[in-house]
N, C-alpha and C positions, 0 to 999 in steps of 0.2 A: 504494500500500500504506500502510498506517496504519504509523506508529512502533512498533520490535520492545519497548524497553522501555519504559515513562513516563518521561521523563527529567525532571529537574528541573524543575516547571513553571512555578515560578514564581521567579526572575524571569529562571531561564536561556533560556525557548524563547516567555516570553509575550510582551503586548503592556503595556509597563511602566503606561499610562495607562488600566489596564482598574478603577481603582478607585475611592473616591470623585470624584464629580467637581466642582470649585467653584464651575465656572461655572453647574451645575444648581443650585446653593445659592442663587446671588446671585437668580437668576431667581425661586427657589421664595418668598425672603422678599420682592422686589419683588411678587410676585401674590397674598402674605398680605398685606400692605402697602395694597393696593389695595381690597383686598374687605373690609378694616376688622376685619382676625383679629388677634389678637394675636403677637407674635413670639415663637421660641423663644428662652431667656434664653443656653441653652447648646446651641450647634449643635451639639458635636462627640456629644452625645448620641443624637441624632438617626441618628449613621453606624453604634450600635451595633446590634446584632442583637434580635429580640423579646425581652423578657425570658420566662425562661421556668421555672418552680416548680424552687424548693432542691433538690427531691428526683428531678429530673427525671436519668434514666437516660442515660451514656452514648453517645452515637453510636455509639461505637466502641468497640471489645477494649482492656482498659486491664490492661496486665502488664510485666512485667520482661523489661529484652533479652536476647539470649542471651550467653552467656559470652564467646563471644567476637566482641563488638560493642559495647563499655561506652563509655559518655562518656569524652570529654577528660580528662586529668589537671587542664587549667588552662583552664577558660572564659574567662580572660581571652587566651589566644590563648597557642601553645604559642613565636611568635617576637614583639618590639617591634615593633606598628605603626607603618609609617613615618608621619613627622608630614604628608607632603605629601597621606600620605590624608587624617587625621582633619582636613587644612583643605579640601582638597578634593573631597570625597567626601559624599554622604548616608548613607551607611551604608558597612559593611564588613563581609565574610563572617568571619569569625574562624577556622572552622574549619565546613569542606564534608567529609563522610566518605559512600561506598558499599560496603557489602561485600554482594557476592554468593556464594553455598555452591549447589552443586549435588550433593545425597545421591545416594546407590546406587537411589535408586527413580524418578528425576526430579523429584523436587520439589524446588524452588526457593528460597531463602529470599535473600532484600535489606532489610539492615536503611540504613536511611539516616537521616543525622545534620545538621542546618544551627543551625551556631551565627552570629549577628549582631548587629553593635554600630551603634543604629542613631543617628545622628550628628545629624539635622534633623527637619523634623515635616514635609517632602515625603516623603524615606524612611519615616517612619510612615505616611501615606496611601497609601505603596503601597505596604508591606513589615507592614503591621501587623496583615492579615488574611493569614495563611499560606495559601498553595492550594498548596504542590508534594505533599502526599497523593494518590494514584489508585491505584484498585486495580480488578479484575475480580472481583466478590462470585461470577462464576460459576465461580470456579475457586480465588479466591483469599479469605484469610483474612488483613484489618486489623490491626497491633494497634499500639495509642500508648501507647508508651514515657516519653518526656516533653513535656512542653510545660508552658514556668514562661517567666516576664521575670524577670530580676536587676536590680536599682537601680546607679546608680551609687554608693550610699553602702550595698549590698551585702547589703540586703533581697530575697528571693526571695518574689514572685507566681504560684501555681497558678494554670494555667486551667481553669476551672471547665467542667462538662456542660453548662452552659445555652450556653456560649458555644462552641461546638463544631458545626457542621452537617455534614451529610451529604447530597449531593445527583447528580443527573446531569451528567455532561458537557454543557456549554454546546455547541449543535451550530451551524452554519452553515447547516444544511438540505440538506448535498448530503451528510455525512458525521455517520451516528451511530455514535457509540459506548457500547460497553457499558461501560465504565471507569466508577466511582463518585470524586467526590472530595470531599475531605473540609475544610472550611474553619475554620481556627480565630480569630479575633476577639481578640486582646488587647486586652483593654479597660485605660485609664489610662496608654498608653504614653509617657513622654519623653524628650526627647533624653538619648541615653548609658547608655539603657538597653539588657541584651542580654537577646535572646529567644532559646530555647532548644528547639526542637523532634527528638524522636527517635522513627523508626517502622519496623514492620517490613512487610513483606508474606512471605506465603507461599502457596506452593501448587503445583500441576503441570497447569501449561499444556500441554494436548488437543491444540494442533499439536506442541509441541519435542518429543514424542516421547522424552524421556529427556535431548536434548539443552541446553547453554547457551551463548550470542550474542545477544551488542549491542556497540552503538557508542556507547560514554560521552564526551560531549564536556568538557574539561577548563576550568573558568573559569567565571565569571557575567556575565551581559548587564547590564552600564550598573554595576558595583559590582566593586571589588578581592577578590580574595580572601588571605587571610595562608596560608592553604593547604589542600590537598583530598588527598584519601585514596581512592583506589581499591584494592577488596582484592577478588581473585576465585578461590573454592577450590573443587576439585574433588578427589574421592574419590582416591585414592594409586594410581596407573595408569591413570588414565583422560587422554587426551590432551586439551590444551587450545596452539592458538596462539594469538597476543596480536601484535599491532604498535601499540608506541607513541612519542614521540619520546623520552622517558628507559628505561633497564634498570631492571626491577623488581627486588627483594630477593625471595627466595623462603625458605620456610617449612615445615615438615610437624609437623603437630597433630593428633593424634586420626585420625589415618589420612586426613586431609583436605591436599592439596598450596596451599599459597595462593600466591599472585603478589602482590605490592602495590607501588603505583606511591605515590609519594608528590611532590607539588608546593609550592612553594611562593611567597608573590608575585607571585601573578598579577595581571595588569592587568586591567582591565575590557574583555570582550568587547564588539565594536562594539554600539551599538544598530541594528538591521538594517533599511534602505530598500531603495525602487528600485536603486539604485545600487550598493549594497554588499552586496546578498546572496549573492554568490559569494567572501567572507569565510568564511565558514562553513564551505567546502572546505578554509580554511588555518589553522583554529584549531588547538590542539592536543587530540588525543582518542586513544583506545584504541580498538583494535577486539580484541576476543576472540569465542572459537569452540573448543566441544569437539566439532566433526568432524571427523576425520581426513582427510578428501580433498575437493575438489571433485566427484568422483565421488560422493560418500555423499551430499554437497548434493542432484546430480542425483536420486538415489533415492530420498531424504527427499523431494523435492516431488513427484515421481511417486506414493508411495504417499498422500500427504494422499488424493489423491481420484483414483482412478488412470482411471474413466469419463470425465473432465471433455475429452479426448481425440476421444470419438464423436458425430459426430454422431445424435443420437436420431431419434424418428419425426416432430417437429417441425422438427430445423434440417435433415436430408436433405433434403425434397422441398422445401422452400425454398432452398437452393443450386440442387438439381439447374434449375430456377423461372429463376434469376437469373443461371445463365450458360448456360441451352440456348440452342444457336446458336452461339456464341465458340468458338473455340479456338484464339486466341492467351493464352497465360499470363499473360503481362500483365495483358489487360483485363479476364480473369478475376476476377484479384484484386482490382482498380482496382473491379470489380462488386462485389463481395464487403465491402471497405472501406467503400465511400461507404451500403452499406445500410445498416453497422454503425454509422459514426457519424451517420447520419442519423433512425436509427430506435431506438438502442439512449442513453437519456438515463444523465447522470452520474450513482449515488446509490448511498452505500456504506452496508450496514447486515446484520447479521447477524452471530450466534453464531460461535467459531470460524472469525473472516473475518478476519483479520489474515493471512494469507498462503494460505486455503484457497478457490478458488474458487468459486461456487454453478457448479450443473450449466449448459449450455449450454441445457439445457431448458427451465429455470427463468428465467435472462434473457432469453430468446426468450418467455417467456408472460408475464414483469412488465415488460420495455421496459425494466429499469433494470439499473444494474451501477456499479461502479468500473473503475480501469484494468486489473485482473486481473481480471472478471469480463467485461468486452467482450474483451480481450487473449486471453482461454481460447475465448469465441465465436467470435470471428475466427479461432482457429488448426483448429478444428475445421472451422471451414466450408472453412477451403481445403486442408487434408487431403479433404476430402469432394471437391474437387474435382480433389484428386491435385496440389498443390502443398508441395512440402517446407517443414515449418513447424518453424519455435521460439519460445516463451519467453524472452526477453531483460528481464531483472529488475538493477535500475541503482538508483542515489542520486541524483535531481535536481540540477541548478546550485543549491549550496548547503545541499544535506543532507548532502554527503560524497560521497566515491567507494567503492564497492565497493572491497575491498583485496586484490589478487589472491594477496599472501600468507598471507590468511588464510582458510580456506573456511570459510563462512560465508552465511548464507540474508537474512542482511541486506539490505533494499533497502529506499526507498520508494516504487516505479513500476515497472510493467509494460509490455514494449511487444512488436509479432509479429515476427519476421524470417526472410521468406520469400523462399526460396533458391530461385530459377530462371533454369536456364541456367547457372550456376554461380555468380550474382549474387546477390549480399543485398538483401535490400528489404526496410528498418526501416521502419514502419507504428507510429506510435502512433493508437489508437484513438477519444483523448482530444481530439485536436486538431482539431474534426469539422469545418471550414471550410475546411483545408486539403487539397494531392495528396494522392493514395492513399499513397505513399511519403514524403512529406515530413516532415519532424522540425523540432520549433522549437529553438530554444536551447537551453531547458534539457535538453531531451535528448544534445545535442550531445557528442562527444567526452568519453563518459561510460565508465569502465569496466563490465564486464558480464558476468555470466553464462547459459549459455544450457541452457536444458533443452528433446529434444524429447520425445516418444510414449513414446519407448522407455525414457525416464528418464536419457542420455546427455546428460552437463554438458561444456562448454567454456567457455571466457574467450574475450571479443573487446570490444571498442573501439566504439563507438559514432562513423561519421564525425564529422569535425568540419564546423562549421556555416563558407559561404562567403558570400564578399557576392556571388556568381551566386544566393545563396539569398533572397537579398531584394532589387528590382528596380525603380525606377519611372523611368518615360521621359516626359517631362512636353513637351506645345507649348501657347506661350502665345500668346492675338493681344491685346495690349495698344492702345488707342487712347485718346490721351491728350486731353483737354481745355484751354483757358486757365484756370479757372476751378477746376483741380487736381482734376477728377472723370475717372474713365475708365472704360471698359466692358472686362470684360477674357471671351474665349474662350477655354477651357484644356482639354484634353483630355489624358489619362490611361492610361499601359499598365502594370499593374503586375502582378509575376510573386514567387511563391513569399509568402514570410512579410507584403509588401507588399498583396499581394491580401489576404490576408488578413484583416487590420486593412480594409480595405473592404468587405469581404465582412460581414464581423463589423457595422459601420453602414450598410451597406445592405438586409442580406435583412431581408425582414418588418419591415422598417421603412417610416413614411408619409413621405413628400417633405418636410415640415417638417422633421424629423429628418435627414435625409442633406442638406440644406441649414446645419443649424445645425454638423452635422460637420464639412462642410467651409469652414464659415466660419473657426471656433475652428483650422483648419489654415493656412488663408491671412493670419491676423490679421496679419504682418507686413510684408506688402506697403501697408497703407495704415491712416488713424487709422479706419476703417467700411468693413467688407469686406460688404456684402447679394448674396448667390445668389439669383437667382430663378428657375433652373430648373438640372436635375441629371438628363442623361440617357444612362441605362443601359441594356442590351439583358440584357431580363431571363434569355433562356436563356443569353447569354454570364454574367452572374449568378451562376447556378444550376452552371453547369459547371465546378466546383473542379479540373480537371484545366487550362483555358486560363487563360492571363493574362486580369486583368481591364480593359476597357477601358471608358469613359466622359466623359463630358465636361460642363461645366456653363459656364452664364455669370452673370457676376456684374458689379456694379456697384461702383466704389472713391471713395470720399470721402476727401479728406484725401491726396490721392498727396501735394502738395506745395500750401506756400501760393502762393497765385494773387499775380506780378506786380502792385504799385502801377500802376507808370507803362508805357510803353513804353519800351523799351530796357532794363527792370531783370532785373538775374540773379538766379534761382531754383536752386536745387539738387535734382535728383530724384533716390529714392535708389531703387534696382531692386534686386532681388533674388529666389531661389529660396526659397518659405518653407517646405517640407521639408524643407532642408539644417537650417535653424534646430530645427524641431520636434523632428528626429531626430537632433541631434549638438549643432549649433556656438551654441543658448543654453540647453541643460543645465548645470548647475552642474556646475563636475570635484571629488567628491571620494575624497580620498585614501584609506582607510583606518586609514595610520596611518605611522609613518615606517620600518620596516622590511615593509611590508604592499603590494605592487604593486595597480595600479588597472585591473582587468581593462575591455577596452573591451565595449559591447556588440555586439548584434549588427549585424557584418558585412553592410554596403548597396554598391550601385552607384545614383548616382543622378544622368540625365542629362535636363538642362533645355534647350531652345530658348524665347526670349525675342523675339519679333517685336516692335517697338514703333512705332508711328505716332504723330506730333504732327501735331495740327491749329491752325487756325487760325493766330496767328502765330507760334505759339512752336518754336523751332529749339535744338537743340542742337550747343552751339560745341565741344564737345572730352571727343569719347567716350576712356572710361577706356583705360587702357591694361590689355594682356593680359598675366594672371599666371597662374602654374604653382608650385604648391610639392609636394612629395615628401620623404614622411618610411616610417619603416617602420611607420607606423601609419596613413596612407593617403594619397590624392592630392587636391587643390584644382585645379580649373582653372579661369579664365574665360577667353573668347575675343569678341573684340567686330568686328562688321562694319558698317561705315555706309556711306550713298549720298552724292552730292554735294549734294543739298538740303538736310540736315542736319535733314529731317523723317523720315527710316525709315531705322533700325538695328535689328543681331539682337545680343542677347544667348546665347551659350551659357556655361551653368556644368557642372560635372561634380564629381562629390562622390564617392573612394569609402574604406571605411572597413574598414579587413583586421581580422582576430583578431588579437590579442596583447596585453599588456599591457605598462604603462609603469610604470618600478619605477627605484628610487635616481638616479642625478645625469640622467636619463634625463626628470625630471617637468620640468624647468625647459626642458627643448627642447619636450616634449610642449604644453605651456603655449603656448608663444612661437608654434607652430605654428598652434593654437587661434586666438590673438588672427592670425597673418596669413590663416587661413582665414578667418575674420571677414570681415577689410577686401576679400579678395579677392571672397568672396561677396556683399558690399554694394557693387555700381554705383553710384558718384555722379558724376552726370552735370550740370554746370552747364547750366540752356535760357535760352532770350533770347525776352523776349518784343518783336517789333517792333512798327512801325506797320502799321496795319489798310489796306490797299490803299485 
C-alpha cells in the first residue's frame, strides 16, 4: 500500500544525498577542461533553477493561513539551542508544526510548518531546495503560505515564482503516483541563515469516506529538532483515538475538539540502512483515527469496492482451469498462488488506489497489480475454489506496527490468509520465488488486521519468522594441492528464505551469471575462487514448493602460500563462507545507546568439510573442537582426522535465533561474534615433506 499521509518528505523519509551532486561537478569541468570550453566562473550558479520572466505566475495558491495555524511567535526557536548542536550538527529544525482539522463534510485540511537554521553549506546542498510539498491536484487544493530565508544579521528574502517548481513524483517504475510536489530553490543561501516554509493542503479524499488516520512519525532523519507540534481537530462529538508516547493537552474552539502533542529536543533520527531499518518500528510517532471500532474499519474497506470479492467471467473459469482434478486444499491453493505470482507482475498505479483495489478482472487482463491488487486476486480465486479467505493488511519491518489500540485502516502491505482445516496460511503475493505459504521477514510477527467477504474485521499477529525458515546444508570435497591450489566439489540443499536468494540468481539466468554469484559467495575461502560449472536440475529449479538442490565445482588459488623448502610449516585456514556472508563479517551496528540491535533473519546452517592433501603435504595438529551458546544462537565446529594426516572432515554448524541485543547485553553479544569468528576459521598448520 502507498503511504496514508505524505509525510515529511524531505529530509524525514528521503534519501539525504538525493541532491546536488559534486562529484558530477568535478567530472562535468574535467570534460569542459578537455574539449577546450571554457569554465564556469561561478559553479554554485549553475545548481540554480532556469531563470524564468519577472512576471512569471505562481506554481502554486499563494494566501494567508488559516487562523488557526499562524507562524511561530519567535523564528528564532521558541527554547536555547543546545551549543553541542550548532557545533555538531549541519542544520537544525527550529521549529516542525502539523495540524490537521477534519470538518462536518470530510474535508480535510493540514496546514504544515518547517522552520530551519541551516549551520554548513552540506546542509545547504541538501536542505536548500525544499521538497516536503505533495499534494493530490485530484482531490486536493495547494496553497503556500510562506517561504522567505532570514539572514543572520536579520534581513528577510522572499522566494520569488521563478524559483518555485511544480512537478511529478519521481517514480521507480514499479510505483506511480498521483501526488504532485512542489520544489522550492532558495537561491543565495548561507551559513546561519533560516529558511522559512509554510503550507496548507486541503480537500476530501474519495477513499476516507468522511473519515481521518495517519501515522505521524515524531523527529527528523540525520538533523535535531528544538521541537515539533502535532495538532489534530475534529468536529465536537465526533470520536477520535490517538496512541502516543507523551498525553496531549486538549482544547475546544469553534466547535472543533483539538488534541496537541507537543515535543521537544529531539535527537536526530537514524539515517536508515540494511541494518537498521527496523528502527523505524521504535521511533517515537502518533497514530490517530476517527473510527470508532475495528468493526467500522472492516466495513469501510468492504464498501471501497464491495465486487472486488467475485470472481468475474475471466478469473472463474481460470481457477475452475487450474485446480480440476485436486482436491486436497492445500494444493489447491499452492495452485492458485504460484499462478498468481508467476503471472501477475509488480506495478502500482491508479486513481483512488491508495487502499482501493482494481477489480480482479482488470489484473487478470493487465498482468499487473500491487500487493492489494494481487492480494484481492488471490482471495477471490480461492473463494472460487471454496477456501476460506482474508485480507490481512500490516506495517512492514520498519514502517511501524498496526496499533491494535487504535482502529484505524492504516497499513503499508497487503497479504491473503487462508484458513483450512482450521489452519492459517499467510500467502504474501509479492514474494513470487518463494512457498505458497511462506513469509519473508519483513512480514514476520507483524500486527494485523483482517477483513473477509462479509466485511468482518479481526486483529491477529502475523507468525514470527524461525531459522527452520531459512536452511542450507552444505558438502564440500576439498582437494588440496602443494602449490596452495585446490579443486573444490560443493553441493547444496537449501530450504525456505535460503532457496530463495538462489532461486532469485538462478532462474532465467545464463551460466556466467550463476557462476559469478557464486563466486562473490565463496570469496573467503581463498585469495581466486573461478567456478567452472554450476549444476542445477532445472524442474527441481522451477518447483518453489522443494528445497533447492545443486552443486558446482570450482577451482581455489591462493588457499595458502606454497612451502619454501621441505619440512617448512604453512598454515591453512578453512572455513564455511556462508557463515561469513550471512552473519559473522557484517558490520554490528548499534542504533544508538538506549536503541537494541535487532538480529536478522533467523538461519540454520550446516556445513561438512571433506579435505584431502596430496602430494606431500600433511597436517600435524587438527584444530580443536568448539561449541559456544549464547541466546542469540549457537557456533559449533567439530573436526575428524585419519592417521595419515592427509584426510580430515571439517563440520561447522551456525545457527542464528530472533531476538535482539540491547544494554550491558552488547558487550557479551560482541565477544560472542569475535569467538564465533575464530571458531569458524580452521587453522590448521601442514608440513610439507620430502618427495619419496
Amino acid at each position: 500500500m502507498r503511504p496514508l499521509y505524505p509525510q515529511h518528505f524531505h529530509p524525514r523519509h528521503s534519501t539525504l544525498g538525493s541532491g546536488r551532486n559534486p562529484v558530477a561537478w568535478i567530472v562535468g569541468l574535467v570534460l569542459l577542461a578537455n574539449l577546450g570550453m571554457p569554465l564556469p566562473i561561478t559553479p554554485r550558479l549553475m545548481a540554480e533553477p532556469p531563470v524564468k520572466p519577472a512576471s512569471q505566475a505562481w506554481p502554486l495558491k499563494r494566501g494567508p493561513a488559516p487562523a488557526w495555524a499562524g507562524l511561530p511567535g519567535n523564528l528564532a526557536g521558541a527554547l536555547p539551542v543546545p551549543r553541542e548542536w550548532l557545533e555538531e550538527h549541519g542544520a537544525v529544525f527550529l521549529h516542525v508544526s502539523s495540524r490537521h482539522l477534519l470538518e462536518t463534510d470530510g474535508t480535510i485540511t493540514v496546514c504544515t510548518t518547517e522552520v530551519v537554521r541551516l549551520l554548513g553549506r552540506k546542509a545547504i546542498a541538501i536542505l536548500g531546495d525544499h521538497r516536503s510539498i505533495l499534494f493530490d491536484p485530484a482531490f486536493e487544493e495547494c496553497t503556500l503560505h510562506q517561504a522567505f530565508a532570514v539572514a543572520a544579521d536579520g534581513s528577510r528574502r522572499e522566494l520569488e515564482a521563478r524559483q518555485c517548481q511544480v512537478r511529478d513524483m519521481i517514480t521507480d517504475y514499479a510505483v506511480y503516483d498521483n501526488q504532485k510536489q512542489a520544489i522550492l530553490s532558495f537561491p543565495g543561501l548561507q551559513p546561519g541563515d533560516t529558511v522559512v516554509v509554510q503550507w496548507t493542503t486541503r480537500g476530501k479524499n474519495p477513499e476516507y469516506r468522511g473519515e481521518m488516520f495517519g501515522r505521524h512519525s515524531v523527529g527528523m532523519v540525520a538533523y535535531p529538532t528544538l521541537e515539533e507540534v502535532l495538532e489534530v481537530g475534529v468536529p465536537v462529538g465526533k470520536t477520535l483515538h490517538a496512541q502516543a508516547t507523551g498525553t496531549p493537552t486538549k482544547h475546544t474552539t469553534q466547535g472543533v475538539d483539538w488534541s496537541v502533542w507537543r515535543s521537544v529536543r529531539l535527537e536526530p533520527l537514524e539515517v536508515e540502512d540494511s541494518q537498521t531499518h527496523y528502527l523505524r518500528d521504535q521511533e517515537p510517532h502518533v497514530n490517530f483515527s476517527t473510527f470508532p471500532t475495528w468493526q467500522s474499519v472492516g466495513t469501510w474497506q468492504l464498501n471501497l469496492k464491495p465486487d472486488v470479492w467475485k470472481a468475474g467471467p475471466g478469473v472463474g473459469p481460470l481457477v475452475d482451469q487450474l485446480v480440476a482434478g485436486e482436491s486436497v486444499p492445500e494444493r489447491k491453493a499452492a495452485r492458485l498462488t504460484h499462478w498468481v505470482k508467476r503471472n501477475i507482475r509488480y506495478l502500482s498505479m491508479g486513481a483512488e488506489h491508495h487502499f482501493t483495489p482494481h477489480s480482479p478482472e482488470d489484473v487478470l487482463k493487465n498482468r499487473h497489480g500491487d500487493c492489494k491488487d494481487t492480494a484481492q486476486l488471490l482471495a477471490a480465486m480461492l473463494l472460487r475454489a471454496g477456501i476460506a479467505t482474508e485480507i490481512a493488511s500490516l506495517g512492514v519491518l520498519g514502517d511501524g506496527q498496526v496499533d491494535s489500540r487504535v482502529p484505524s485502516p492504516w497499513a503499508s502491505h497487503a497479504v491473503v490468509v487462508a484458513t483450512i482445516n482450521g489452519r492459517a496460511h499467510w500467502i504474501d503475493t509479492t514474494h513470487d520465488l518463494a512457498a505458497w505459504n511462506h513469509l519473508n521477514e519483513m512480514d514476520c510477527d507483524r500486527q494485523c488486521y483482517l477483513v473477509n467477504a462479509q466485511g468482518v474485521c479481526r486483529l491477529l499477529r502475523s507468525p514470527a519468522n524461525t531459522a527452520a525458515d531459512c536452511q542450507w546444508v552444505c558438502q564440500s570435497k576439498l582437494i588440496i594441492r602443494p602449490d596452495g591450489t585446490a579443486s573444490l566439489t560443493r553441493t547444496i540443499e537449501a530450504r525456505g528464505e535460503a532457496a530463495v536468494s538462489y532461486r532469485d540468481a538462478f532462474l532465467e539466468e545464463p551460466p556466467a551469471r550463476r557462476k559469478k554469484y557464486l563466486e562473490d559467495e565463496m570469496q573467503e575461502l581463498a585469495r581466486e575462487v573461478v567456478v567452472s560449472q554450476v549444476r542445477v536440475d532445472a524442474a527441481n529449479l522451477n518447483d518453489l514448493e522443494a528445497p533447492l538442490r545443486f552443486e558446482c565445482l570450482a577451482e581455489l588459488k591462493g588457499l595458502f602460500d606454497p612451502p619454501v623448502n621441505a619440512g617448512d610449516m604453512v598454515p591453512l585456514s578453512l572455513t564455511e563462507p556462508l557463515a561469513w556472508d550471512k552473519w559473522l563479517s557484517l558490520k554490528t551496528r548499534f542504533g544508538g545507546p538506549d536503541k537494541p540491535l535487532r538480529l536478522e533473519q533467523p538461519f540454520i546452517l550446516e556445513s561438512t568439510i571433506e579435505v584431502e592433501l596430496t602430494g606431500t603435504l600433511k597436517q600435524t595438529q587438527p584444530p580443536e573442537e568448539s561449541r559456544l551458546a549464547t541466546p542469540w544462537g549457537t557456533i559449533a565446529r567439530r573436526v575428524k582426522a585419519d592417521a595419515s594426516g592427509q584426510k580430515f572432515v571439517l563440520r561447522f554448524r551456525a545457527t542464528r535465533l530472533p531476538g535482539e541485543v540491547a544494554g550491558p547485553d552488547r558487550t557479551r553479544y560482541l565477544e560472542f561474534l569475535e569467538g564465533a569468528r575464530e571458531t569458524f576459521q580452521a587453522l590448521l598448520p601442514l608440513e610439507s615433506g620430502k618427495s619419496p
